[in-house]
N, C-alpha and C positions, 0 to 999 in steps of 0.2 A: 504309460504308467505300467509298472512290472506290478504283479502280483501275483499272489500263493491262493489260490483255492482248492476249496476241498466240498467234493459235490456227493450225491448220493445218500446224506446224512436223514434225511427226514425219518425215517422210523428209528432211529437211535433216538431222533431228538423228540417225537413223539412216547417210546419208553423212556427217555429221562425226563420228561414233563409230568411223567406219574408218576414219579419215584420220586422229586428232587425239583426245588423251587427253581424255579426258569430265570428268577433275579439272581441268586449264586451263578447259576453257569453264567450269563450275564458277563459276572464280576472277574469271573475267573477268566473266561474268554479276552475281556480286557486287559487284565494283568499281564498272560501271558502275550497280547502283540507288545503289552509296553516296554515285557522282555525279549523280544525279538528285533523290537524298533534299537533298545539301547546297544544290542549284539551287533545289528547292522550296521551303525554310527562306527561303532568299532572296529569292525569286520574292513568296513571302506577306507578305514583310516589306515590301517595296519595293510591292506592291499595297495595301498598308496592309489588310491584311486582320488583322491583328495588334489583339487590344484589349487580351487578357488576357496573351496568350503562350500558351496552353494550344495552341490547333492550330496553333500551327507548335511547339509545343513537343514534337507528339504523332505530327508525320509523321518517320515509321523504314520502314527495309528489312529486308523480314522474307525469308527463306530457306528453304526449305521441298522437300518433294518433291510429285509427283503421281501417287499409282499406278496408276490409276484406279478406286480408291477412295474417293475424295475427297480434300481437301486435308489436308495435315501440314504445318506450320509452326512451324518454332524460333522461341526471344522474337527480338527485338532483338539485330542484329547490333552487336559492339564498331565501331568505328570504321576500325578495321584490317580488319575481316572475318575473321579469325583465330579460332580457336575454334570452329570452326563443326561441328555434329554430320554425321554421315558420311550419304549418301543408303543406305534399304535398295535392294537389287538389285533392277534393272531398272526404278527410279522413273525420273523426269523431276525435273531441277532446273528450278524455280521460280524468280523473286527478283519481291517484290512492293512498290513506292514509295508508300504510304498513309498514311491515318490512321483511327482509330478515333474519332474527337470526331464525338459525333449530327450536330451543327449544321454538318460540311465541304461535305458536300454543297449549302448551301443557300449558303454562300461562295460554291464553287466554279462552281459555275452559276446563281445570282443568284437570285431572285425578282421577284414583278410588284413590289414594293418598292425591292428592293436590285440593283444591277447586277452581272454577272458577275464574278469575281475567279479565273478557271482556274489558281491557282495548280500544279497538277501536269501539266496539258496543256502551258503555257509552258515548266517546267522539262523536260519529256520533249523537246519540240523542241529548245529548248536546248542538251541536251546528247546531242541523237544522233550528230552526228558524232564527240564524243568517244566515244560508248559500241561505235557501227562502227569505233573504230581503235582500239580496243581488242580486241575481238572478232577484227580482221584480226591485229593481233599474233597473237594466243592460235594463230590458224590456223597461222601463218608455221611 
């Protein structure tokens, strides 16, 4: 599975926990993979990385916490983001833009064969300024 992490955040997210309900960021964290997951779907379509449908059929935004324990991850987020299982105390929200199909990685990053097709690196740039103003709402 390919994904985007972003590590080192703890004393951000420690000062935005006194400033700013932990369930907005939450909400916005969700929003913005579900704009990244739709980016990606497109991203892979338009790289013509598509033969079958199956890995763009199969890249979702999964929600999840981090205790540090290791990772917990709900299925597949609705469309909406709604429904979403509650974090235990004192976890870390997560939100992860991926896929499980063996063969993405070898898309994604090409082979001495095949040429790169970074379908999830594209959509992350993409859609970062939407995902930072979304994030600056949640703060406001």
């Amino acid at each position: 599975m390919i994904s985007i992490n972003v590590t080192g955040l703890d004393k951000v997210r420690d000062d935005l926990n006194k400033r700013v309900n932990p369930k907005k960021i939450e909400e916005a964290l969700i929003k913005g993979g579900l704009l990244i997951e739709g980016e990606a779907k497109t991203v892979c379509r338009d790289l013509r990385a598509v033969d079958t449908g199956r890995l763009m059929g199969s890249i979702s935004t999964n929600w999840g916490s981090n205790t540090g324990q290791g990772q917990v991850e709900s299925p597949a987020l609705p469309e909406d983001g709604v429904d979403k299982p509650e974090l235990p105390a004192g976890a870390i929200a997560v939100v992860r833009v991926g896929t499980n199909v063996d063969y993405a990685e070898y898309v994604h990053d090409g082979t001495r064969r095949m040429p790169p097709r970074p379908f999830l690196t594209i959509a992350a740039n993409n859609k970062q300024a939407d995902v930072n103003k979304l994030v600056e709402e949640t703060l406001k």
